[in-house]
VEXDREN-2710 file (C-alpha; in Angstrom, 1 decimal):
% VEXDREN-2710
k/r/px/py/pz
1/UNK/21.9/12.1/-32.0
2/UNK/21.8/13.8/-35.2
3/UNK/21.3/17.7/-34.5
4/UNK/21.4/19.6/-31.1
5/UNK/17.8/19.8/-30.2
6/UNK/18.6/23.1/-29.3
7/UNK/18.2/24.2/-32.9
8/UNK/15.8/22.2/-33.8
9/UNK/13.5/25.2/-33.8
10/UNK/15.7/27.1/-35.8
11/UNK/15.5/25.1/-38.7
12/UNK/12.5/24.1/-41.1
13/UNK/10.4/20.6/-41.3
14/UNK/11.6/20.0/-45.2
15/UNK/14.8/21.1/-46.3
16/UNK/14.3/21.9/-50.5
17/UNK/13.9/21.8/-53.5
18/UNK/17.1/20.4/-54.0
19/UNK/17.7/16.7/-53.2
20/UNK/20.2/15.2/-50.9
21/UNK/21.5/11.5/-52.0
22/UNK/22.3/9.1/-49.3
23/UNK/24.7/6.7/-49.4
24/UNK/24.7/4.3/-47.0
25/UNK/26.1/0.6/-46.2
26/UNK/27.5/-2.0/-44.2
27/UNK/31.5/-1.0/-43.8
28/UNK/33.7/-2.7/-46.5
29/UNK/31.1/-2.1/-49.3
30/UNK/33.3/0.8/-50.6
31/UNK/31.1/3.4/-50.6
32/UNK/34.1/6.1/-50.5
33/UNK/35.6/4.5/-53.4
34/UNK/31.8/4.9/-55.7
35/UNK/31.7/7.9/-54.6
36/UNK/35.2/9.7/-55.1
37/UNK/34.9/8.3/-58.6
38/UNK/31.1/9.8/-59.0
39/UNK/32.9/13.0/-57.4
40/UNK/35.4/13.0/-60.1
41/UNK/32.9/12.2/-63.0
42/UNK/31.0/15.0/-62.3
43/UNK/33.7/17.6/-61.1
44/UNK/32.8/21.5/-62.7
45/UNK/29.1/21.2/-62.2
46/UNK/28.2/23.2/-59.5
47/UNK/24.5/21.4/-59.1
48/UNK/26.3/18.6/-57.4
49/UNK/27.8/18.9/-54.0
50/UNK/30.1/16.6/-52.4
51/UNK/30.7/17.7/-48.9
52/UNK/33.7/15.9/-46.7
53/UNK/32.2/14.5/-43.8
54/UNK/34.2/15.5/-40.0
55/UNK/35.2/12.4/-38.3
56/UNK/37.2/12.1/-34.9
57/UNK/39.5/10.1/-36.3
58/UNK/42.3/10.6/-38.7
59/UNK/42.5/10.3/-42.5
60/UNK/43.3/7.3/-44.2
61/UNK/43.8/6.0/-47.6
62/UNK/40.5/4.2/-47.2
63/UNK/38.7/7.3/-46.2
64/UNK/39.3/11.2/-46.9
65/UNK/37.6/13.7/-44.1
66/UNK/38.4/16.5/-42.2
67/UNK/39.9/15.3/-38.7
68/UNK/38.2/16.9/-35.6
69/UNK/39.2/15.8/-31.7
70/UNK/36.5/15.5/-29.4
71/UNK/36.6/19.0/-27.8
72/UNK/36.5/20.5/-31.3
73/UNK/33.9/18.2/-32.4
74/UNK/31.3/19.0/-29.3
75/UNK/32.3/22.7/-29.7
76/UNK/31.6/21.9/-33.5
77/UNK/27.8/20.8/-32.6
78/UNK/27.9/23.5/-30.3
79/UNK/28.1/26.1/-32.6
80/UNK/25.9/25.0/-35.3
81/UNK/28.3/23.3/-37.6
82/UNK/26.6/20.5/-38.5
83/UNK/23.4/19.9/-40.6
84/UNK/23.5/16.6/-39.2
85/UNK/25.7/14.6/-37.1
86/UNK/25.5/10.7/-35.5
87/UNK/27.9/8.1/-33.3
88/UNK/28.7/5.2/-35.1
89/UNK/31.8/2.4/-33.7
90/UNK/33.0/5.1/-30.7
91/UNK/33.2/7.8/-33.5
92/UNK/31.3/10.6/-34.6
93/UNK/30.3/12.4/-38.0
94/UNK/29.3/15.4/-39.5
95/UNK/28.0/16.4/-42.2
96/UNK/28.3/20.7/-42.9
97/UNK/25.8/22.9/-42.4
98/UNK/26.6/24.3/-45.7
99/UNK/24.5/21.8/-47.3
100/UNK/21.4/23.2/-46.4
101/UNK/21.9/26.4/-47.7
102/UNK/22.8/24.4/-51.2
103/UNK/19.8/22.3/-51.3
104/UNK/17.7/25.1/-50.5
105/UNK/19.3/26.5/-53.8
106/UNK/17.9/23.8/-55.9
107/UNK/21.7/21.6/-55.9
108/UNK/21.8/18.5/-55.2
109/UNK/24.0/17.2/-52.1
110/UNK/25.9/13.6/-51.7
111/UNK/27.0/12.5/-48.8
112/UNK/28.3/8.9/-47.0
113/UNK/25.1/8.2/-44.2
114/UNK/24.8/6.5/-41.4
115/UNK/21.9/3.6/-42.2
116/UNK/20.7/3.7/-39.0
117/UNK/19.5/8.3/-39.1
118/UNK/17.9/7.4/-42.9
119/UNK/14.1/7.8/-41.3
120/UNK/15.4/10.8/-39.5
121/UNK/16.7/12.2/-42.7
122/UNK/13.3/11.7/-45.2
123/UNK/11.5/14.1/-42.9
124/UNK/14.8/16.7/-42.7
125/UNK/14.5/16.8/-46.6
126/UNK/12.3/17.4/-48.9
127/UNK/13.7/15.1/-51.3
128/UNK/16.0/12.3/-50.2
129/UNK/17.1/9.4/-52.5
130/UNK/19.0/6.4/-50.3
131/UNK/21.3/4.6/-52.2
132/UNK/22.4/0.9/-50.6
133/UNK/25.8/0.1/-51.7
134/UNK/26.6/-3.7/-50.3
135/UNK/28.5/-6.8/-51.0
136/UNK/28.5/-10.5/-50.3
137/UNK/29.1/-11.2/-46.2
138/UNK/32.5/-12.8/-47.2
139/UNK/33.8/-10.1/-49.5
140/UNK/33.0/-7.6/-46.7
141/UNK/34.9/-9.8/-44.3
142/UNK/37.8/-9.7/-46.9
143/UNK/37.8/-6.0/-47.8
144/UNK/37.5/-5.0/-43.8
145/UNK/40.8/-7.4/-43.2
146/UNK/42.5/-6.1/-45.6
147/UNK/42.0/-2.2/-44.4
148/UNK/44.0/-3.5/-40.9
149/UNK/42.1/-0.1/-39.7
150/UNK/42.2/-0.4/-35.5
151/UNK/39.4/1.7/-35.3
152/UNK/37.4/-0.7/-37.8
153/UNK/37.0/-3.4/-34.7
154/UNK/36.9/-7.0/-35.6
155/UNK/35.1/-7.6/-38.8
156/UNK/32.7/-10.6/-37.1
157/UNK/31.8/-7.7/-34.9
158/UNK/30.7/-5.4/-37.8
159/UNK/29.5/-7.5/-40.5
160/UNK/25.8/-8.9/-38.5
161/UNK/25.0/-4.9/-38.8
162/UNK/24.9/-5.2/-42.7
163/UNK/21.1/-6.6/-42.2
164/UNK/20.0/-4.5/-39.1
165/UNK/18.2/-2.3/-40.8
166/UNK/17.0/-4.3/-43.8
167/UNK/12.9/-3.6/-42.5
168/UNK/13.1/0.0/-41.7
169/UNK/16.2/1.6/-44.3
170/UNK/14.0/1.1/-47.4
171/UNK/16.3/2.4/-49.8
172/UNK/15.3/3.2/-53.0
173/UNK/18.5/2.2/-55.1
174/UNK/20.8/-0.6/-54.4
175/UNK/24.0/-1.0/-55.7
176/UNK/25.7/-4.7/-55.4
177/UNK/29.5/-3.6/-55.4
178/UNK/31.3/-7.0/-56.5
179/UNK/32.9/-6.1/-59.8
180/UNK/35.1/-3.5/-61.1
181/UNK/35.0/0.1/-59.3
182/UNK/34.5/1.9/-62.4
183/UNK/30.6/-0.5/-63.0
184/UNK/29.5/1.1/-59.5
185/UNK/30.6/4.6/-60.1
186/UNK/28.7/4.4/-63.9
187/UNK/25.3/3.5/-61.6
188/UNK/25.9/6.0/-59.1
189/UNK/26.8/8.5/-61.0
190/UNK/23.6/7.9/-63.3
191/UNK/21.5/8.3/-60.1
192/UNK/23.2/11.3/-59.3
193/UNK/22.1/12.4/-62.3
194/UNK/18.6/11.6/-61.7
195/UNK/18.8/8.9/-65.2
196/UNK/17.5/5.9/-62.9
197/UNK/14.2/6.4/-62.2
198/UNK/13.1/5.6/-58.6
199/UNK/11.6/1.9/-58.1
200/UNK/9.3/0.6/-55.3
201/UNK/10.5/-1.0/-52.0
202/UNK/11.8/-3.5/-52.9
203/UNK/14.5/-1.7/-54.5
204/UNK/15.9/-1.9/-57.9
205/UNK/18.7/-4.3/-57.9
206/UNK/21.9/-2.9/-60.0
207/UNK/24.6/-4.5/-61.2
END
């Protein structure tokens, strides 16, 4: 689910001007890493929010959120919390309803997506940008092993979902993460920036 329907009449169709930049991938593409590092870049200028996701499940080194248990997370949804939230591996996310009020400001929001609420998402927002970070099937297999996360599940379990959405997730960046953190960060911090233009499905392929 990704908002209580309950206030689904509360809030409007298109969520704008502002834009809200998706970043999305299979787990062990290091989309926390790009992004911390595009966080950092771009740290004093208030047109780009980076809100910390609620997880029910604790911090690691791998991945900084706020921690919520399930009682406080359904009271959480309950109260309006959440622009958006979704289930992923036995968990569940949030994403602030703060944001809204931001992008309704004209700034522009970045946030770590679930793949599979993208279509969802384009019609929330006025003006959504998906960004595909992704890797090779064996370096995914070697980042997720070397995380030793419990929560993570078994890595032949997790990698097949890197291609389940390949027809319908249309992104319209994608970033191949294979080399040094600092050449993904440079491209995602560009598209924050709005200095990649937007390419056709397929998308542009960055290295």
């Amino acid at each position: 689910m990704i908002w209580p329907p309950a206030l689904l009449g509360d809030r409007p169709a298109r969520i704008g001007p502002g834009r809200i930049i998706l970043v999305v991938g299979p787990s062990g593409a290091g989309k926390d890493r790009l992004l911390t590092g595009a966080r950092e870049r771009l740290a004093g200028d208030s047109n780009y929010i980076f809100p910390r996701r609620v997880v029910t499940r604790a911090a690691t080194e791998f991945e900084d959120h706020e921690s919520l248990g399930e009682e406080a997370f359904d009271s959480a949804v309950a109260a309006g919390d959440f622009a958006f939230w979704w289930s992923a591996h036995g968990l569940r996310y949030g994403i602030p309803a703060s944001i809204d009020a931001e992008i309704c400001v004209g700034r522009n929001v970045i946030c770590n997506t679930s793949r599979a609420i993208v279509p969802d998402l384009r019609n929330r927002y006025l003006r959504a940008t998906v960004v595909l970070v992704t890797a090779p099937k064996a370096v995914l297999e070697a980042r997720l092993a070397g995380r030793g996360r419990p929560s993570d599940g078994k890595s032949p379990e997790r990698i097949p979902r890197a291609h389940m959405f390949d027809d319908t997730l249309r992104p319209d960046f994608i970033i191949e993460n294979i080399d040094a953190p600092e050449i993904g960060i440079e491209i995602l911090s560009e598209i924050v920036r709005g200095r990649r233009a937007l390419s056709e499905f397929p998308a542009e392929l960055l290295f």
